[in-house]
C-alpha positions as YAML, in Angstrom:
chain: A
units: angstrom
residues:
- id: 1
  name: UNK
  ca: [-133.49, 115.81, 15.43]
- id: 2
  name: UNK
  ca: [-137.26, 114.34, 14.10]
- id: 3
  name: UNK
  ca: [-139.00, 115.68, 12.23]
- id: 4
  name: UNK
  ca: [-136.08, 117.93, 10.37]
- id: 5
  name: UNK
  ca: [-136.59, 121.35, 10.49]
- id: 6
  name: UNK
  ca: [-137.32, 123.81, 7.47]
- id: 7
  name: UNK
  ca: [-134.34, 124.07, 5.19]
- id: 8
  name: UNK
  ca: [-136.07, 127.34, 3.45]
- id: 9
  name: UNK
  ca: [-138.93, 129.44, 3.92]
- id: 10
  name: UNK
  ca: [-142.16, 128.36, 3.55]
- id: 11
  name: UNK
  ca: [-143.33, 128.77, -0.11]
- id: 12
  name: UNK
  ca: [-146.72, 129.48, -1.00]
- id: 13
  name: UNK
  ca: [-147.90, 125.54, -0.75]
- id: 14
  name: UNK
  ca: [-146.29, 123.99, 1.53]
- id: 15
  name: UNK
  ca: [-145.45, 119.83, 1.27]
- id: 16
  name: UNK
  ca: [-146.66, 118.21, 4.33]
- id: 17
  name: UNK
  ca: [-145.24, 114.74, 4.80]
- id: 18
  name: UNK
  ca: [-147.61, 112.75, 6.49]
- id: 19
  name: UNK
  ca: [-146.50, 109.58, 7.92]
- id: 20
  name: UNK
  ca: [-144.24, 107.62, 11.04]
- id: 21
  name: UNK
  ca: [-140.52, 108.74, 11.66]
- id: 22
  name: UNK
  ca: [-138.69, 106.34, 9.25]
- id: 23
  name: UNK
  ca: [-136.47, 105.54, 11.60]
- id: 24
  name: UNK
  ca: [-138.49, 104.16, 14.11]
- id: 25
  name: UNK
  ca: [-138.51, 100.72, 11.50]
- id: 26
  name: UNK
  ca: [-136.47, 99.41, 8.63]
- id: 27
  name: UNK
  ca: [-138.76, 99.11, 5.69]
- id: 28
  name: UNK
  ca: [-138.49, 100.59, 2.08]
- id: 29
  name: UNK
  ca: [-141.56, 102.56, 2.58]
- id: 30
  name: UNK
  ca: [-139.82, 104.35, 5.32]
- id: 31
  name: UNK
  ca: [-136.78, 104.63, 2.91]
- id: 32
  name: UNK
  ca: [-138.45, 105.82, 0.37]
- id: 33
  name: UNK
  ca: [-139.90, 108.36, 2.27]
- id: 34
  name: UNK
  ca: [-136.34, 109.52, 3.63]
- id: 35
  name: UNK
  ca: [-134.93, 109.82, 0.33]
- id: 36
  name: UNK
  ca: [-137.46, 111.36, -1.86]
- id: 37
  name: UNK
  ca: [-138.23, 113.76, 0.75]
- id: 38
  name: UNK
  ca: [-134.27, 115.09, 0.99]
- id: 39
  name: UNK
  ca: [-134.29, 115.08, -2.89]
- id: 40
  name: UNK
  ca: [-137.44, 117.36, -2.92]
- id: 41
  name: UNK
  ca: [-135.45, 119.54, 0.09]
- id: 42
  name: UNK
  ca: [-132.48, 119.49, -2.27]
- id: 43
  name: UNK
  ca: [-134.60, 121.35, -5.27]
- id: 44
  name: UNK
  ca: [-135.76, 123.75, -2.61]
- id: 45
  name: UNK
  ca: [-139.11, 122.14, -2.06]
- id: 46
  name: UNK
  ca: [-140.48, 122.77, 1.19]
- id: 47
  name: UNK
  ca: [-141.46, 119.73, 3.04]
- id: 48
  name: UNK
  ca: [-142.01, 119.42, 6.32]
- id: 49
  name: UNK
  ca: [-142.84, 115.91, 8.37]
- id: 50
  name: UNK
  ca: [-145.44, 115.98, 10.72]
- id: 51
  name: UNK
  ca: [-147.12, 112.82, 12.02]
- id: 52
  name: UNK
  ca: [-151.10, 112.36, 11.90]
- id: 53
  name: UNK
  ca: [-152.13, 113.32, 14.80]
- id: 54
  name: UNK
  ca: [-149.87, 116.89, 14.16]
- id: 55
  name: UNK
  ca: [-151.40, 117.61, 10.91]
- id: 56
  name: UNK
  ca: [-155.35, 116.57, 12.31]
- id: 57
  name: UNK
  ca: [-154.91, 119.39, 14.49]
- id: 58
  name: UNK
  ca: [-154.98, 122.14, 11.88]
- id: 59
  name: UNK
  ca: [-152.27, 124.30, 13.07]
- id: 60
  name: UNK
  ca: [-150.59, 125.05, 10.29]
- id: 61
  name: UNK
  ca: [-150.55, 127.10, 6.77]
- id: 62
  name: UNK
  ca: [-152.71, 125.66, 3.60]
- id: 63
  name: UNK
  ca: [-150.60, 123.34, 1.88]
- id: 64
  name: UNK
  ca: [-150.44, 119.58, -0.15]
- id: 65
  name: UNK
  ca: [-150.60, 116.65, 2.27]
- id: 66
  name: UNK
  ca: [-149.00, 113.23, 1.71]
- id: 67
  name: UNK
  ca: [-149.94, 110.35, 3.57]
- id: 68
  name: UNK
  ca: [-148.43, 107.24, 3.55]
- id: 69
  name: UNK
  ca: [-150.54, 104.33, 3.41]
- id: 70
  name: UNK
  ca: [-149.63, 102.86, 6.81]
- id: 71
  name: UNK
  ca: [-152.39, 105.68, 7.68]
- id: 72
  name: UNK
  ca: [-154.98, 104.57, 5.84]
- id: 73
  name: UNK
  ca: [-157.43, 103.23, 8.79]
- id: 74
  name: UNK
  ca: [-157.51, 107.03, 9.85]
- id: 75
  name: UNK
  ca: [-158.06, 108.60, 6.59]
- id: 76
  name: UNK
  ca: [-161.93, 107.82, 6.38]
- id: 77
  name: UNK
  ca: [-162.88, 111.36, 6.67]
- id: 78
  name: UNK
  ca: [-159.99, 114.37, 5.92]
- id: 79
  name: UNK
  ca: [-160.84, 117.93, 7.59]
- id: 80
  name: UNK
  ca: [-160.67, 120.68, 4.62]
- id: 81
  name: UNK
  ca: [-157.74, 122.96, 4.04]
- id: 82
  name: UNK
  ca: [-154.90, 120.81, 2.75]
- id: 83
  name: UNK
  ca: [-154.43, 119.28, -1.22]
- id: 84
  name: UNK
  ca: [-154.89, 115.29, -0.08]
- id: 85
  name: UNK
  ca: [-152.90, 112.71, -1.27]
- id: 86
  name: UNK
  ca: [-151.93, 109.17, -0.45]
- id: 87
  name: UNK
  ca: [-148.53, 107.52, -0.95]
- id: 88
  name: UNK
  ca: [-149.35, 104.01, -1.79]
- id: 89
  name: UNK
  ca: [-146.74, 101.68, -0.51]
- id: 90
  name: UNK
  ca: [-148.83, 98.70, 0.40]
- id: 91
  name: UNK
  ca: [-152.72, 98.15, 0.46]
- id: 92
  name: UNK
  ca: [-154.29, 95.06, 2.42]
- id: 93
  name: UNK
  ca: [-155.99, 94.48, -0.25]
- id: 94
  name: UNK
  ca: [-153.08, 93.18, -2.34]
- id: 95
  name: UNK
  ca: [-152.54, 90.49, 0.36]
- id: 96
  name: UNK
  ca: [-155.38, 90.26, 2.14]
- id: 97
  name: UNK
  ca: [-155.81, 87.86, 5.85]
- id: 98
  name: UNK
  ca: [-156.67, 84.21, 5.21]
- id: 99
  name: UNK
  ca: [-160.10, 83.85, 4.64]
- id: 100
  name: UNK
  ca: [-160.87, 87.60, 3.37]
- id: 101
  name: UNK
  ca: [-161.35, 88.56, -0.54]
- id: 102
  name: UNK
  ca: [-158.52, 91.30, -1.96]
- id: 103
  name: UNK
  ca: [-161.84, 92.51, -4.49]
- id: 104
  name: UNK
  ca: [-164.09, 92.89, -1.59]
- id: 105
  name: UNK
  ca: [-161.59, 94.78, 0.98]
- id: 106
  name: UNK
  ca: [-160.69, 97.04, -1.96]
- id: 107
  name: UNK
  ca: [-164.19, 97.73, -2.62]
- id: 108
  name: UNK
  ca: [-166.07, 97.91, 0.50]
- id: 109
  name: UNK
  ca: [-162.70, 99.74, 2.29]
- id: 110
  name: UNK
  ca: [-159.98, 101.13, 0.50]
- id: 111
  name: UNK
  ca: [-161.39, 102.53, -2.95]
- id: 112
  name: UNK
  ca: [-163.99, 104.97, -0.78]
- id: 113
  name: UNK
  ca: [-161.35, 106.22, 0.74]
- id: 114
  name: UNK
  ca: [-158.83, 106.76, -2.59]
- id: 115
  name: UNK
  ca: [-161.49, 108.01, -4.03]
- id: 116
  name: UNK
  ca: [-161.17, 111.14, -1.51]
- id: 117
  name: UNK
  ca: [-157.83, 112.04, -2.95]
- id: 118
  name: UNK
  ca: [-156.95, 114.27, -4.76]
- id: 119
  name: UNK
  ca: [-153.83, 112.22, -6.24]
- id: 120
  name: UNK
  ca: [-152.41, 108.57, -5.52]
- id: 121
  name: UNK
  ca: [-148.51, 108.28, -5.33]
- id: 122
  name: UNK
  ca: [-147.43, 104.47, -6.48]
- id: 123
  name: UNK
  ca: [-143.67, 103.61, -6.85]
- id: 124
  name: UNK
  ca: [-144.39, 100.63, -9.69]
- id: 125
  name: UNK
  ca: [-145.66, 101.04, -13.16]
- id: 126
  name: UNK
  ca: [-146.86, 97.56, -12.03]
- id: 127
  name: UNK
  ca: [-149.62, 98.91, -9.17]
- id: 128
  name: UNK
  ca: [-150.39, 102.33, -11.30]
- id: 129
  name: UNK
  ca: [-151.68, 99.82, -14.40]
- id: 130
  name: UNK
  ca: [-153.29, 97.99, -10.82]
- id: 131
  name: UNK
  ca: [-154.77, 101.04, -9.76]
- id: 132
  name: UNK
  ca: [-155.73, 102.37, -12.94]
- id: 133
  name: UNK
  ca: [-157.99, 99.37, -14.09]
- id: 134
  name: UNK
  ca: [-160.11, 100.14, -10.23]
- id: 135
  name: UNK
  ca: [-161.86, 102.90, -12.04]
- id: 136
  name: UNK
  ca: [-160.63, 105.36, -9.25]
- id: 137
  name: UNK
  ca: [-161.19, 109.16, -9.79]
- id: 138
  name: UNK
  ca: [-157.72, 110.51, -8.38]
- id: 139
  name: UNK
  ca: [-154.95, 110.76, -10.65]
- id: 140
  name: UNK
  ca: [-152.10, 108.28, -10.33]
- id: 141
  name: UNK
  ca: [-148.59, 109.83, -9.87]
- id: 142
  name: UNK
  ca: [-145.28, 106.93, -10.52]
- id: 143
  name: UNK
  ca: [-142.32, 107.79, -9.14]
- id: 144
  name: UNK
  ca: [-139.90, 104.31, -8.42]
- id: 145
  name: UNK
  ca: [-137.18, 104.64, -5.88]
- id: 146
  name: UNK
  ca: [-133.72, 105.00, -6.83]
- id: 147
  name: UNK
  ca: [-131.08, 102.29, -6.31]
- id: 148
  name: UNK
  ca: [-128.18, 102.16, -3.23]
- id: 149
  name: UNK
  ca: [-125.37, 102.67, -5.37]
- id: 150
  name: UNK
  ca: [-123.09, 99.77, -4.84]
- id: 151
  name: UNK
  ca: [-119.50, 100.76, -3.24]
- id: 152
  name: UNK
  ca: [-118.27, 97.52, -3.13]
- id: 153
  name: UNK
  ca: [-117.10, 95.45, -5.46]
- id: 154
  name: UNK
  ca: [-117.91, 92.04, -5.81]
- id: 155
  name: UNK
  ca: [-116.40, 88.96, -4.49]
- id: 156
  name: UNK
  ca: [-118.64, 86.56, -6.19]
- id: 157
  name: UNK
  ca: [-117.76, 82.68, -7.32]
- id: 158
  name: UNK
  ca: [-120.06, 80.10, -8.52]
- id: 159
  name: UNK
  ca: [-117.93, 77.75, -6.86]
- id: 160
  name: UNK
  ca: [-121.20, 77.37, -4.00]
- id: 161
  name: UNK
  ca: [-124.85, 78.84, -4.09]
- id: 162
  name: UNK
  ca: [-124.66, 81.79, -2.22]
- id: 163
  name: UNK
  ca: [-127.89, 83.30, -1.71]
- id: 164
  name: UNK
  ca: [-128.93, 86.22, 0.20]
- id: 165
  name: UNK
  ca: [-132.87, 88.01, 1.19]
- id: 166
  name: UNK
  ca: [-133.14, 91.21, 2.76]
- id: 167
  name: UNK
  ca: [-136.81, 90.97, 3.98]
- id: 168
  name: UNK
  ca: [-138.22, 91.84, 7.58]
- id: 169
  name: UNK
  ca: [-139.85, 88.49, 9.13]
- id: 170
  name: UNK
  ca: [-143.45, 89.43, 8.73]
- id: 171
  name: UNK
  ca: [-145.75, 87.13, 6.99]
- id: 172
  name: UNK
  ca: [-145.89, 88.76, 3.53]
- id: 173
  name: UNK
  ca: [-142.21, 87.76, 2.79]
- id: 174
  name: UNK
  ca: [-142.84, 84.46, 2.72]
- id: 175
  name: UNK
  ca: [-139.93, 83.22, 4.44]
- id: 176
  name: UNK
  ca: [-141.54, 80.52, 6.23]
- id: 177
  name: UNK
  ca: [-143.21, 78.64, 3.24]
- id: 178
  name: UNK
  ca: [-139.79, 79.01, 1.73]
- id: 179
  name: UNK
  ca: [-138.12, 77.55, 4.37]
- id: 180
  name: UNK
  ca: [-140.06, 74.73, 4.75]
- id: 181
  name: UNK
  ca: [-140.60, 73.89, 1.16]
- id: 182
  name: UNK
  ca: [-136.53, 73.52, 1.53]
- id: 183
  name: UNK
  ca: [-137.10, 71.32, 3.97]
- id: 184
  name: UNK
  ca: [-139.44, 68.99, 1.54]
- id: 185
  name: UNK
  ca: [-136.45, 68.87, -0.48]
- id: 186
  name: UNK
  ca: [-134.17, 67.98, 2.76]
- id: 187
  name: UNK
  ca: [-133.14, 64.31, 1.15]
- id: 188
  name: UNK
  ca: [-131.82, 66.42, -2.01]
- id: 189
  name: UNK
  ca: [-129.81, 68.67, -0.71]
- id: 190
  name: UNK
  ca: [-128.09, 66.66, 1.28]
- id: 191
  name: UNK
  ca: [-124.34, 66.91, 1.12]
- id: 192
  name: UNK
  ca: [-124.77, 69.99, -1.10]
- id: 193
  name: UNK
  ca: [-122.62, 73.27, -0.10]
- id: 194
  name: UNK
  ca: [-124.86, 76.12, 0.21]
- id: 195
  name: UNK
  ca: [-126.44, 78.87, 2.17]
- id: 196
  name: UNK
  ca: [-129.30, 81.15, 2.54]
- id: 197
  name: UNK
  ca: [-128.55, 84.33, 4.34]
- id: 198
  name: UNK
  ca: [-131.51, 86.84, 5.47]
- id: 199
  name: UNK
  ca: [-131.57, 89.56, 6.75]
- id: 200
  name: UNK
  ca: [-134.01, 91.77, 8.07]
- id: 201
  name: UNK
  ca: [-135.90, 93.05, 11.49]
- id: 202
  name: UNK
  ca: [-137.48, 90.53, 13.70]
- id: 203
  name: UNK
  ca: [-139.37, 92.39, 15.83]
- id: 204
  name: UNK
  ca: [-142.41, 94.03, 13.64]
- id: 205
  name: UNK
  ca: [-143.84, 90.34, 14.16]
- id: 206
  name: UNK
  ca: [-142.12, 88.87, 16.81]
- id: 207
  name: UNK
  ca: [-144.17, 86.05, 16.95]
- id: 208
  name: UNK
  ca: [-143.83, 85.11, 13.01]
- id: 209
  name: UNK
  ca: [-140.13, 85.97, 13.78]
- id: 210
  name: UNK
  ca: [-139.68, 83.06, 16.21]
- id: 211
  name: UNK
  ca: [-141.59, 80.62, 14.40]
- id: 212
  name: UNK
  ca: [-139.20, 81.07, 11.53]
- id: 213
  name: UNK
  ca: [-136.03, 80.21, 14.13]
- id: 214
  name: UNK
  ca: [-138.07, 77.63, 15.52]
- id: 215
  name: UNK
  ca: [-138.10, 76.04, 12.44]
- id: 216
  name: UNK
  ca: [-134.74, 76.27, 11.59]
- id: 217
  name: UNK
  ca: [-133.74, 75.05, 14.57]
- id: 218
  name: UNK
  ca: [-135.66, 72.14, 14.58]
- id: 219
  name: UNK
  ca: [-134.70, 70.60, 11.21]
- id: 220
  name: UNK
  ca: [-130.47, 70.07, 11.18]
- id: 221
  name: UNK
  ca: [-130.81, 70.30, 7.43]
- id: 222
  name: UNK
  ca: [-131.48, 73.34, 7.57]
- id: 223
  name: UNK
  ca: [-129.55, 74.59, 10.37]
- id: 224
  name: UNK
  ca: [-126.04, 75.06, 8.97]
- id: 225
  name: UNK
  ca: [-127.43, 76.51, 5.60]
- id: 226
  name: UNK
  ca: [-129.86, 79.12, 6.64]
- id: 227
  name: UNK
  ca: [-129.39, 81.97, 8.81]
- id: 228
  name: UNK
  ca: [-131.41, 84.89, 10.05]
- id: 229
  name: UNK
  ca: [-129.25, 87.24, 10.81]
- id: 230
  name: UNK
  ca: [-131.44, 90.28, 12.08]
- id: 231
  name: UNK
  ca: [-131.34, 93.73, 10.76]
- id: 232
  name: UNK
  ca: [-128.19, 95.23, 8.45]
- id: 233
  name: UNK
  ca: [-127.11, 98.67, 8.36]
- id: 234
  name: UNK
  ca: [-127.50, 99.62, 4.38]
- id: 235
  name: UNK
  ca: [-123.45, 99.06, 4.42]
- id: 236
  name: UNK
  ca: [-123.39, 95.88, 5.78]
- id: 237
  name: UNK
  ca: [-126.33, 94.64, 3.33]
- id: 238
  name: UNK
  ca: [-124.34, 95.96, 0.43]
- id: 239
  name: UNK
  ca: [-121.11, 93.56, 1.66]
- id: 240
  name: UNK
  ca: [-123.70, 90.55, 2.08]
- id: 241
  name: UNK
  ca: [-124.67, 91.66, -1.56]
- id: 242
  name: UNK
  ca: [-120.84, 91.16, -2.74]
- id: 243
  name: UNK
  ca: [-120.45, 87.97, -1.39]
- id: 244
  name: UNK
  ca: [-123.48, 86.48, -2.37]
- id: 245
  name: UNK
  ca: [-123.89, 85.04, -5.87]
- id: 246
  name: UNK
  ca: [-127.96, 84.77, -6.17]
- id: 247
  name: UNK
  ca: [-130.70, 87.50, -4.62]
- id: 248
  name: UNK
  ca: [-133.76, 85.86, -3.41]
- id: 249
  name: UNK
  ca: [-137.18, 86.81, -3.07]
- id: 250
  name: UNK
  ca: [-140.24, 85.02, -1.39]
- id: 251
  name: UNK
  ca: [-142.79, 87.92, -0.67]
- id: 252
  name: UNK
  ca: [-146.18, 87.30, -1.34]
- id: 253
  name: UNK
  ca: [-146.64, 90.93, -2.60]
- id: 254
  name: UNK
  ca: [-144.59, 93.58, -3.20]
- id: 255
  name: UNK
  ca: [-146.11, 96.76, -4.88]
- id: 256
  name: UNK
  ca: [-141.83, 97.90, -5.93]
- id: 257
  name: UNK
  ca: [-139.23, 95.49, -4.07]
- id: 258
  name: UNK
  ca: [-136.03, 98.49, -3.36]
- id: 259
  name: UNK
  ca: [-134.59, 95.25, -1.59]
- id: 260
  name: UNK
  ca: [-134.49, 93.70, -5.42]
- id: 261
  name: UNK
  ca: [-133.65, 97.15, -6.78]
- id: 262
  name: UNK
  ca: [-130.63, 97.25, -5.39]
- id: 263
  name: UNK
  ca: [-129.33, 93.59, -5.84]
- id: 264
  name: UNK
  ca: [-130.10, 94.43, -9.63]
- id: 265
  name: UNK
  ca: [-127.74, 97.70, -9.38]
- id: 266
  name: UNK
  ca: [-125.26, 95.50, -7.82]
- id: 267
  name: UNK
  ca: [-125.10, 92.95, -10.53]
- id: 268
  name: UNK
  ca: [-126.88, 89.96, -8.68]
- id: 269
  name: UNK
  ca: [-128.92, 87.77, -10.84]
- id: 270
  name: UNK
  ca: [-132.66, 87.66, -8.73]
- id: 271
  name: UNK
  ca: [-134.91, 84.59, -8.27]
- id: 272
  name: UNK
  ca: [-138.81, 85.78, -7.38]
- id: 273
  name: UNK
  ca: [-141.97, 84.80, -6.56]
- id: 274
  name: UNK
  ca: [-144.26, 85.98, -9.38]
- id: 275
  name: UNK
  ca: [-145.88, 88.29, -7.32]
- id: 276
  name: UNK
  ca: [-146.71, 92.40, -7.66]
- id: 277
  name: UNK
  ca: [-143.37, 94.63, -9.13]
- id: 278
  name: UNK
  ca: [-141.28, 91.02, -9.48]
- id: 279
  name: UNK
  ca: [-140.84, 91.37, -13.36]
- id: 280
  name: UNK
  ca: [-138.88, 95.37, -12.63]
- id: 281
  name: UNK
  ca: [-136.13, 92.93, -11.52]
- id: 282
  name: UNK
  ca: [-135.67, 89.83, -12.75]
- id: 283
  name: UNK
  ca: [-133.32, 89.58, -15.81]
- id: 284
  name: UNK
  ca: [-135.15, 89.31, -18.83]
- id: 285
  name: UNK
  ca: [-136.40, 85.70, -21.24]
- id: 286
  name: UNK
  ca: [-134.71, 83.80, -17.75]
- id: 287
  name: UNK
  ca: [-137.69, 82.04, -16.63]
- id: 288
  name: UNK
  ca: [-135.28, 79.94, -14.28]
- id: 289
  name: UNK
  ca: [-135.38, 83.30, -12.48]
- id: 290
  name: UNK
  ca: [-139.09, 83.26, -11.69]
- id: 291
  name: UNK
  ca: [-141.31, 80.70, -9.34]
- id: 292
  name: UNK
  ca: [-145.39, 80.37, -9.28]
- id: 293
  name: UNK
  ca: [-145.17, 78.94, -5.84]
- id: 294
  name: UNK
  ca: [-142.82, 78.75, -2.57]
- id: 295
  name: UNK
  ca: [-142.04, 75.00, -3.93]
- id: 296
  name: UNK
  ca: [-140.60, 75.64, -7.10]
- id: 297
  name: UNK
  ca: [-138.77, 78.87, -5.72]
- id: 298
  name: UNK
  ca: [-136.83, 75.70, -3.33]
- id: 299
  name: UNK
  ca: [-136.61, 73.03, -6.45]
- id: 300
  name: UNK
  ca: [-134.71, 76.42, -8.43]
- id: 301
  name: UNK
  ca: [-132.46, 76.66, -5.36]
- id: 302
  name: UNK
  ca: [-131.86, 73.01, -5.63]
- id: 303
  name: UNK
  ca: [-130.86, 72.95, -8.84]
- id: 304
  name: UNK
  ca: [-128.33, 76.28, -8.44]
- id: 305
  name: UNK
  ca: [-127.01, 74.32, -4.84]
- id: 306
  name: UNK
  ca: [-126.35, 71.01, -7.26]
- id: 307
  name: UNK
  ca: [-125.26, 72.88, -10.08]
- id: 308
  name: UNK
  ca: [-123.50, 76.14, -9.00]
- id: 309
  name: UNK
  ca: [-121.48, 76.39, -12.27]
- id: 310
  name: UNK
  ca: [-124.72, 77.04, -14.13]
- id: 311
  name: UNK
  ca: [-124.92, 80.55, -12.19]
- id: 312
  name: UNK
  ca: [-122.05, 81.52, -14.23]
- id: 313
  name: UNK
  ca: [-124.15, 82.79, -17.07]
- id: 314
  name: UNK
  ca: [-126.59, 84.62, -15.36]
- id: 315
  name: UNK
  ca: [-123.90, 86.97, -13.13]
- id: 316
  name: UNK
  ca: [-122.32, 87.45, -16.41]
- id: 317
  name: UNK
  ca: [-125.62, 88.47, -17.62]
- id: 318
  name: UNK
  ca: [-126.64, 90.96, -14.43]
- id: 319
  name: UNK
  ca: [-123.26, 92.22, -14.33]
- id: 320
  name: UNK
  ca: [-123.82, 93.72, -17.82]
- id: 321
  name: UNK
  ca: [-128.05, 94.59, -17.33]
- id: 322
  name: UNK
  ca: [-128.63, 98.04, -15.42]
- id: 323
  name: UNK
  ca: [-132.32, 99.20, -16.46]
- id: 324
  name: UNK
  ca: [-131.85, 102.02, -13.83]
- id: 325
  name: UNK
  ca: [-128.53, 103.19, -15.15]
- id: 326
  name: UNK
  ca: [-128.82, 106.70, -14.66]
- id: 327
  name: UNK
  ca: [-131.99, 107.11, -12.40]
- id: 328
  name: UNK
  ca: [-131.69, 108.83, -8.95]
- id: 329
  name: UNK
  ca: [-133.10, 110.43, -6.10]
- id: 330
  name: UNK
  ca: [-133.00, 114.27, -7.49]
- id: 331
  name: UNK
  ca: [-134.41, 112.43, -10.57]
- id: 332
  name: UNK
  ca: [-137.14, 110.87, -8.80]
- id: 333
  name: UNK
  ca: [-137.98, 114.12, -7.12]
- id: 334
  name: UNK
  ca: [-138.04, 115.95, -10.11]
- id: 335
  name: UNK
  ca: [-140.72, 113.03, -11.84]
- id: 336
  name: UNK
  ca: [-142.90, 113.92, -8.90]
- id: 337
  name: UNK
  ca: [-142.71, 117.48, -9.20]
- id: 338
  name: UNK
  ca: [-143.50, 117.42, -12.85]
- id: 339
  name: UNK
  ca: [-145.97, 114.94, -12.97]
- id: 340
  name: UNK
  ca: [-147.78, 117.17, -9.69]
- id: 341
  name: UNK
  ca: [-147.74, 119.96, -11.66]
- id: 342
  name: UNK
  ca: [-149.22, 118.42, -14.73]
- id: 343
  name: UNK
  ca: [-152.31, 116.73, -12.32]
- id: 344
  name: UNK
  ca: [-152.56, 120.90, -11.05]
- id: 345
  name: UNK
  ca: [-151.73, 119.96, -7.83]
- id: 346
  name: UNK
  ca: [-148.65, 122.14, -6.78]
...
């Protein structure tokens, strides 16, 4: 049943989870959500989902209200009663259409209306130092996902490049330039043994979705090396994980990356555009592991699909590196509900 019904009674400030069933769409937003939400249930915080339109209509008791920030066109004005405050999992801003500036969206748009909360919830130190230098007046709360616990172990070689993405086909993940910057390189990898494996829902922009196969399928040098493989169940992600031997990102933006997250807490060595949250998960003074542009994100694949020996080092190296040894959901809820109570707001 959505939305899940009250675990215990209502306490004296209710939680009001503002934002689409998260199961409507894969997305770590939506996961995030999910989790941190049960975690809070789990310390006998009372939380209750409701979508927009439930919560505009005022029938319920004074509480704290948590929007996520696929809501923000509707948020211009907010009807008294409830403690406001925004989840930030994305803002246009950050990667804004062709031909628009990120300052002036932010500006004219989005800071008016974070400035009419009453606390900002970011998952990346990366967009709270982001946030904090836009001279906003709501407090900034930082609570990062936890990692999917790996439960399988890994069948990894550098005897081939492996390589796997777990990225919806929407514009922002950059799969296309990537693709086609392979492509560029077509006369250099041929005769090479490798693949590129992604994963992820092709329906949130099914026209971006197609272009992508399209182009694939045009180009036999790319054919029998990359494949889109729609979306994964979090099990079957975590086996592409196992076999793969190199985690790959291509998003122009992403404010955490729980994709990246969890190839880091399975021990995959991750390549990244520099972009957002990228340095949370890329293994440390391994600048081989980070790309400016879409083109030298394909030249590093090259090199790893010529050379798949020299991957040997680096899964030694993220076998051993866990920076989130130790951090779950129950702690995650318990870093929100510490750092609310510090802002006063619970």
């Amino acid at each position: 049943m959505w939305p899940p019904q009250p675990t215990v009674p209502l306490s004296e400030r209710p939680w009001y989870w503002v934002a689409p069933d998260p199961h409507l769409f894969p997305s770590g937003g939506n996961l995030y959500n999910l989790r941190l939400t049960a975690a809070l249930r789990a310390q006998q915080v009372e939380v209750l989902w409701m979508d927009l339109e439930t919560w505009r209509q005022g029938a319920h008791p004074p509480g704290i209200a948590w929007f996520d920030s696929l809501y923000l066109d509707a948020l211009h004005t907010l009807p008294g009663g409830d403690i406001c405050c925004l989840v930030v999992h994305h803002l246009p801003s950050l990667h804004p259409p062709a031909g628009m500036s990120g300052a002036d969206l932010f500006g004219q748009y989005e800071k008016p209306i974070l400035d009419r909360m009453d606390a900002l919830l970011v998952t990346s130190e990366w967009l709270a130092r982001w946030l904090a230098a836009q001279d906003l007046a709501a407090p900034i709360l930082c609570v990062p996902p936890a990692p999917v616990q790996p439960l399988i172990s890994p069948r990894r070689t550098s005897l081939h490049l492996r390589a796997f993405m777990a990225a919806n086909l929407i514009p922002r993940k950059g799969i296309l330039p990537l693709i086609q910057a392979i492509q560029t390189q077509a006369a250099s990898f041929k005769d090479l043994v490798w693949s590129l494996t992604i994963a992820g829902d092709k329906t949130l922009d099914a026209e971006y979705a197609a272009e992508c196969q399209a182009y694939i399928s045009m180009h036999s040098s790319l054919q029998e090396h990359i494949h889109l493989l729609g979306p994964l169940s979090q099990d079957e992600v975590q086996a592409e994980m196992a076999r793969a031997n190199l985690y790959v990102s291509a998003a122009e933006m992403e404010t955490f990356g729980m994709s990246m997250q969890d190839a880091v807490a399975a021990g995959l060595p991750v390549l990244a555009l520099a972009r957002g949250s990228y340095a949370s998960h890329v293994l440390p003074d391994e600048p081989q592991c980070v790309a400016d542009t879409h083109a030298e994100l394909a030249i590093r694949l090259l090199y790893w699909a010529r050379h798949p020996e020299a991957l040997t080092p680096l899964l030694t190296r993220a076998a051993a590196w866990n920076p989130w040894a130790g951090y779950d959901w129950p702690a995650a809820a318990h870093h929100l509900l510490a750092q609310a109570a510090q802002c006063r707001i619970c």
